[in-house]
C-alpha positions in Angstrom: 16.6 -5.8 -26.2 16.9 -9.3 -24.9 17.7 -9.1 -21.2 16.8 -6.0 -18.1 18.6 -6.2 -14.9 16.2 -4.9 -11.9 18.1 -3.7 -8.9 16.6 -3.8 -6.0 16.8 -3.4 -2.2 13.1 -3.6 -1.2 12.5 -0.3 -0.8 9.9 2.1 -2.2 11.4 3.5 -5.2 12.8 -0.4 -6.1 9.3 -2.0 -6.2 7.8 0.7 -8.6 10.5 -0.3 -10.8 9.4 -3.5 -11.0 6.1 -1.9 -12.8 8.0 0.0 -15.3 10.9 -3.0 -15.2 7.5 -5.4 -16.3 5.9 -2.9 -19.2 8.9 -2.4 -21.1 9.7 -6.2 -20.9 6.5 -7.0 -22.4 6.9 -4.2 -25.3 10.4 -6.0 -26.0 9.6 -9.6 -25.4 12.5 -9.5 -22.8 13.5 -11.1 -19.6 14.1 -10.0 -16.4 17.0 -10.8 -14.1 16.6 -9.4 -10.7 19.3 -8.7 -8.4 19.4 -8.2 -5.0 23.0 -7.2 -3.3 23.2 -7.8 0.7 25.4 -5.0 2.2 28.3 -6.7 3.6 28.3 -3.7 6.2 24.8 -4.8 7.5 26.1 -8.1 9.0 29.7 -6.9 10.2 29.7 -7.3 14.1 32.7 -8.4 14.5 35.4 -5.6 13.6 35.5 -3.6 17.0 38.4 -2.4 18.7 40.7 -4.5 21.3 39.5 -4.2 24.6 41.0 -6.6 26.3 43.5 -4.5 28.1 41.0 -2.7 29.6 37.5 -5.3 30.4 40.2 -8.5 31.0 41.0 -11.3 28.2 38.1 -13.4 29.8 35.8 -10.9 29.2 37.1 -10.1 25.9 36.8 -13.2 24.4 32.9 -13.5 25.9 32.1 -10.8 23.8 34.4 -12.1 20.7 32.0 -14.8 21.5 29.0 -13.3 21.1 29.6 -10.6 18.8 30.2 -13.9 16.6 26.9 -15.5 16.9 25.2 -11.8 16.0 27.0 -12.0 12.9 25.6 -15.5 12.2 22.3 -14.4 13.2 22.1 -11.2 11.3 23.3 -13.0 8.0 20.7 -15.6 8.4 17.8 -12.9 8.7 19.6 -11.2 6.2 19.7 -14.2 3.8 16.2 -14.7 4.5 15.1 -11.1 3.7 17.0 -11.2 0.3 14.8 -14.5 -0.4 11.4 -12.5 0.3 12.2 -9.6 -1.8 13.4 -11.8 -4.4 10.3 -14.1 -4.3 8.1 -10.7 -4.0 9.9 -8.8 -7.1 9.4 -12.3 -8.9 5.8 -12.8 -8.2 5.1 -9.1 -8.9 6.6 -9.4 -12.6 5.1 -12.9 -13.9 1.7 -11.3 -12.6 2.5 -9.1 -14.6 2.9 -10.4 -17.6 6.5 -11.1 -18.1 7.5 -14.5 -18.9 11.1 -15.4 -18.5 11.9 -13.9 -14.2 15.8 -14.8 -12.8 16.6 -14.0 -9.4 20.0 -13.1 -8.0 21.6 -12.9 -4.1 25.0 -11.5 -3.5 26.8 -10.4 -0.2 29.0 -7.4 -1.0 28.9 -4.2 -2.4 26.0 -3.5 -5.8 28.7 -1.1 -7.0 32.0 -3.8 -6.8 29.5 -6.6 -8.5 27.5 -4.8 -10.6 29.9 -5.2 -13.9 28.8 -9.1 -13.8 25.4 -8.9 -14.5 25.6 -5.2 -16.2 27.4 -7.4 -18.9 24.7 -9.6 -19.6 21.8 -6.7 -19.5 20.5 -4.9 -22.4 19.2 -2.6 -20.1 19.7 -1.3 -16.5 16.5 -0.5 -13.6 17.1 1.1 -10.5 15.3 3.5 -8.1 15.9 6.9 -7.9 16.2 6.7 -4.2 17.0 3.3 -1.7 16.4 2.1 1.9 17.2 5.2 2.9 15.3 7.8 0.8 12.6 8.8 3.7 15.7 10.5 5.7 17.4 12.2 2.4 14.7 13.6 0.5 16.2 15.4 -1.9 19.2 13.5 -2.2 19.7 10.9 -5.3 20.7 7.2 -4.3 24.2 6.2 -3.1 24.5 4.0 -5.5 22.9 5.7 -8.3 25.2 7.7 -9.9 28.1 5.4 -9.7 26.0 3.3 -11.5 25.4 5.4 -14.3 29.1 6.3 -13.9 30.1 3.5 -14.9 27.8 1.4 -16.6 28.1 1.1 -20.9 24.5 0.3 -20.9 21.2 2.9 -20.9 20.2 3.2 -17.2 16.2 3.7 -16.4 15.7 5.6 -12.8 12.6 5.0 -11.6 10.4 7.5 -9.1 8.6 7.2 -6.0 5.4 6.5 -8.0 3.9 4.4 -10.8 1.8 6.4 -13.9 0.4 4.6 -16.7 3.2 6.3 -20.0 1.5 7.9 -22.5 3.9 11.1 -23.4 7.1 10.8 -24.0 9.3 13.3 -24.0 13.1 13.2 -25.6 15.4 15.4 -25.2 18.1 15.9 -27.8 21.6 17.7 -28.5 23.4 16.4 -31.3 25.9 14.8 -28.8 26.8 10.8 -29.2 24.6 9.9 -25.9 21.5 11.6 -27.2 22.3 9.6 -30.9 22.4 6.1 -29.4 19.3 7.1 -27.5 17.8 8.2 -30.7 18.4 5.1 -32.0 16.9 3.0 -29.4 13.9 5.3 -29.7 13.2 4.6 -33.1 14.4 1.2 -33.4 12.3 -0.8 -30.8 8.7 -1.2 -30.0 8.9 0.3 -26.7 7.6 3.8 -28.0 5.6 2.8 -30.7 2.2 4.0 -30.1 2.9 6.7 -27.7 3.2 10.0 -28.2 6.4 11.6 -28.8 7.6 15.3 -28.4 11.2 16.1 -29.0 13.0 19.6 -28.0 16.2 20.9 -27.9 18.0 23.7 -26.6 20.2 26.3 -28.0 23.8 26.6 -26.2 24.9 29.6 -26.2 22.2 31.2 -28.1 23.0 29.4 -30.9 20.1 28.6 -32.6 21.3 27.1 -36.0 22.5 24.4 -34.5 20.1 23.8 -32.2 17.5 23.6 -35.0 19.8 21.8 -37.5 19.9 19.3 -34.4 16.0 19.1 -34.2 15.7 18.7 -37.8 17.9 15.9 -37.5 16.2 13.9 -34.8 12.9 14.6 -36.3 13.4 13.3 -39.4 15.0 10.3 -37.8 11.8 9.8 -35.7 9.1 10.1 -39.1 11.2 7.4 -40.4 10.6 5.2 -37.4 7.0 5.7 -37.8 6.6 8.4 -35.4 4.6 11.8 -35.6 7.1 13.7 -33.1 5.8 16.8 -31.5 9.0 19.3 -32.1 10.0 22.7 -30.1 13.2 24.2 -30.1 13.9 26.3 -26.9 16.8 29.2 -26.0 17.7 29.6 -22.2 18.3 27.5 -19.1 17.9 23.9 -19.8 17.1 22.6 -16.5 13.8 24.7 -16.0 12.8 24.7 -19.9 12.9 21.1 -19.5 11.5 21.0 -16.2 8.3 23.0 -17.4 8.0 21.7 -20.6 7.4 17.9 -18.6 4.8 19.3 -16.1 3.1 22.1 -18.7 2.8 18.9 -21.1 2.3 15.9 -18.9 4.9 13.9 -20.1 5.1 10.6 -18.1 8.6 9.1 -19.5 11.8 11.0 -20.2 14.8 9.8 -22.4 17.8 11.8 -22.6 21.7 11.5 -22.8 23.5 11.6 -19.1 26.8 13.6 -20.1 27.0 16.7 -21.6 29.7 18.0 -24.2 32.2 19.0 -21.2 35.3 16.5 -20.7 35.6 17.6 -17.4 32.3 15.7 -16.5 33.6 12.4 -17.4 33.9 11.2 -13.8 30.0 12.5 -12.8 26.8 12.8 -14.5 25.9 16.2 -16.1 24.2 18.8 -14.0 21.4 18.9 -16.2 21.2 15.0 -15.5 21.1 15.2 -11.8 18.7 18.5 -11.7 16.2 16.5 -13.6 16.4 13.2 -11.7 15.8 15.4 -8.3 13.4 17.7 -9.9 11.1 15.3 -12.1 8.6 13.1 -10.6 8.6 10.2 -13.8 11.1 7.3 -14.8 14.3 9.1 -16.4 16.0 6.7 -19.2 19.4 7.6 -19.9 22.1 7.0 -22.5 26.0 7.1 -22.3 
């Protein structure tokens, strides 16, 4: 891994990703560009309705007029906002410890610009929740799941709080997301000296597989140097992984976002989004 992209819109869940953001760039000797996308709706004044049939043409064009200079206003506080969250994120992550920092400023939409700098990125942050998360509790981010949608490259969603990772818990399938997470896992630092626990769950009671799957991934993870902690489960994957997280404190979850199911191409897997609402710890996900 050469190169994270942070998003971030200043809010809450943003800024504790630029904790988790900073300790996996130090495990990977990587370096950060952070990107910070102005909402073009946020400085829109201008697009009302014609009026001037019924306040007069003079009128009208008064408040043209001023509608005008609140635009221009609310970009340049705008503008200036972006530059302190920027310069805050930057300051955060070089005291910190990582060395290389980029910032980034766009006006638009994160969603229509996001394929530029996704290209560059070995890796994608982003909060759980945004600007916005205080009012929708136990909703995800508008623009997360478009964003793991549609990006090629393994997205970390990070929660409303920071915990020092010691446990880390992986959750596999035998489906191609869960392989190219499995070989990220064992093929960087990141993980090295933590400890690692692996399940997997039978579908549809089948149990061979499942455990020719977890004999798999454990082998695959005593090669990499690891001593994985391996349980294979039978029943409702959502709750047996939900438990298993809080019964074993496991601070960092890695698992594919799509299950088998064609029909889920155009939106993360429900087990995907029940976890991301359910679990309280950063969520790292593979395509």
């Amino acid at each position: 891994m050469k190169n994270i992209l942070l998003c971030t819109d200043g809010s809450n869940f943003s800024q504790i990703g630029y904790g988790y953001a900073a300790w996996i760039a130090k495990r990977m000797n990587a370096s950060i560009e952070v990107l910070y996308v102005t909402d073009l709706r946020k400085q829109k004044a201008t697009q009302t309705e014609n009026f001037s049939g019924s306040i007069g043409v003079g009128a009208y064009q008064k408040l043209l007029e001023q509608l005008v200079e609140l635009e221009s206003q609310t970009a340049k506080v705008n503008h200036q906002r972006a530059k302190i969250i920027l310069e805050e994120a930057k300051i955060f992550l070089i005291e910190n410890g990582v060395n290389q920092v980029n910032s980034i400023h766009r006006t638009g939409f994160l969603v229509d610009c996001f394929q530029e700098f996704e290209a560059k990125a070995d890796l994608i942050v982003l909060g759980k929740r945004g600007e916005t998360a205080g009012f929708a509790t136990e909703h995800l981010g508008a623009n997360l799941e478009r964003i793991i949608r549609t990006s090629n490259k393994p997205c970390l969603v990070t929660p409303r709080d920071y915990s020092p990772i010691k446990r880390v818990l992986f959750a596999y399938d035998g489906g191609k997301s869960c392989d190219k997470a499995l070989k990220f896992l064992v093929g960087s630092p990141t993980f090295k000296d933590l400890e690692l626990h692996i399940i997997t769950i039978a579908k549809n009671h089948d149990t061979d597989s499942a455990e020719k799957y977890l004999k798999a991934a454990e082998l695959k993870a005593i090669q990499g140097n690891f001593k994985p902690i391996c349980q294979m489960f039978d029943g409702e994957t959502e709750k047996i992984m939900g438990e298993y997280v809080d019964r074993h404190n496991i601070d960092f979850l890695i698992m594919g976002a799509y299950g088998h199911n064609r029909i889920r191409h155009l939106v993360i897997g429900s087990t995907t989004a029940q976890m991301l609402r359910r679990c309280h710890i950063p969520i790292l996900l593979f395509r």
